[in-house]
N, C-alpha and C positions, 0 to 999 in steps of 0.2 A: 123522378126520384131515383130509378136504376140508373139512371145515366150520372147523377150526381154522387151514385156511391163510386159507380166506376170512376170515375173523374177525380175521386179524393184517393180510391188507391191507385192510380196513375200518379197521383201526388208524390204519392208515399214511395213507389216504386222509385221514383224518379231524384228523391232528396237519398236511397241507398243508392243509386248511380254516380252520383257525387262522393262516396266511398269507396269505389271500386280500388281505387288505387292500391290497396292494402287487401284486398279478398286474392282467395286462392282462384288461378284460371273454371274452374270446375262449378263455383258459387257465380262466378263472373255469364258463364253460358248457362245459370239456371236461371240466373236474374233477367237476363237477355229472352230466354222463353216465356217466362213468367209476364216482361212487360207485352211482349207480340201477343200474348195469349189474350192481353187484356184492349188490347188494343184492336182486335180483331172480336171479340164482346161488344165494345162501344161502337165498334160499326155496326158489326150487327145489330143492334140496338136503334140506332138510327135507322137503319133498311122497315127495322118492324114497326118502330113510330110512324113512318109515312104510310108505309101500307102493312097496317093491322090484323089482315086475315092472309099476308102471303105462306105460303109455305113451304117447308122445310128444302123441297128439291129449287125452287124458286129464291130462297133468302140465301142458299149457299153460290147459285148461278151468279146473281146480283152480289153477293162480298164478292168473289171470283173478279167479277166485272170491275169492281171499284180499285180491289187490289191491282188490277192490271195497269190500271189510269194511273194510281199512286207512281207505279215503278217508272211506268214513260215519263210523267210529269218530272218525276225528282231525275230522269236521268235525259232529261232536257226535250221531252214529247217526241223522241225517236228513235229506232230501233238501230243499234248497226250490228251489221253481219258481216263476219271475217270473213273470207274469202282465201284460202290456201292455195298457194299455185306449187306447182310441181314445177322443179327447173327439167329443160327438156322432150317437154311434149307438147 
């Protein structure tokens, strides 16, 4: 049931996102927190469905963990590291 209300205001968030165009920059970075905030619930939410008695220093370890996965995944499962050289030495 919490995951289905989450899921409807993700809905909802996401048909103002198709507005944007016309919002001032300032509504535009609250709407932008607004949907992460919710989206970072519905994980959480998920972590707590599978395991029911974790807690609080354990459910925040685990988002941590998943959000890390998210970022390599979207940004092709690997890290790269610029590497600055000095001319001359």
């Amino acid at each position: 049931m919490q995951l289905c209300i989450q899921y409807l205001r993700c809905r909802v968030l996401y048909r103002q996102v198709e507005q944007w165009g016309n919002l001032k920059p300032e509504r535009k970075i609250a709407m932008a927190i607004e949907m992460s905030d919710t989206c970072m619930q519905i994980c959480a939410t998920g972590i707590k469905m599978n395991n029911p008695h974790i807690n609080e220093r354990l459910l925040l370890k685990e988002l941590r963990k998943r959000v890390e996965w998210i970022k390599r995944h979207r940004d092709g499962k690997r890290r790269v590291s610029i590497v600055w050289k000095r001319s001359g030495i």
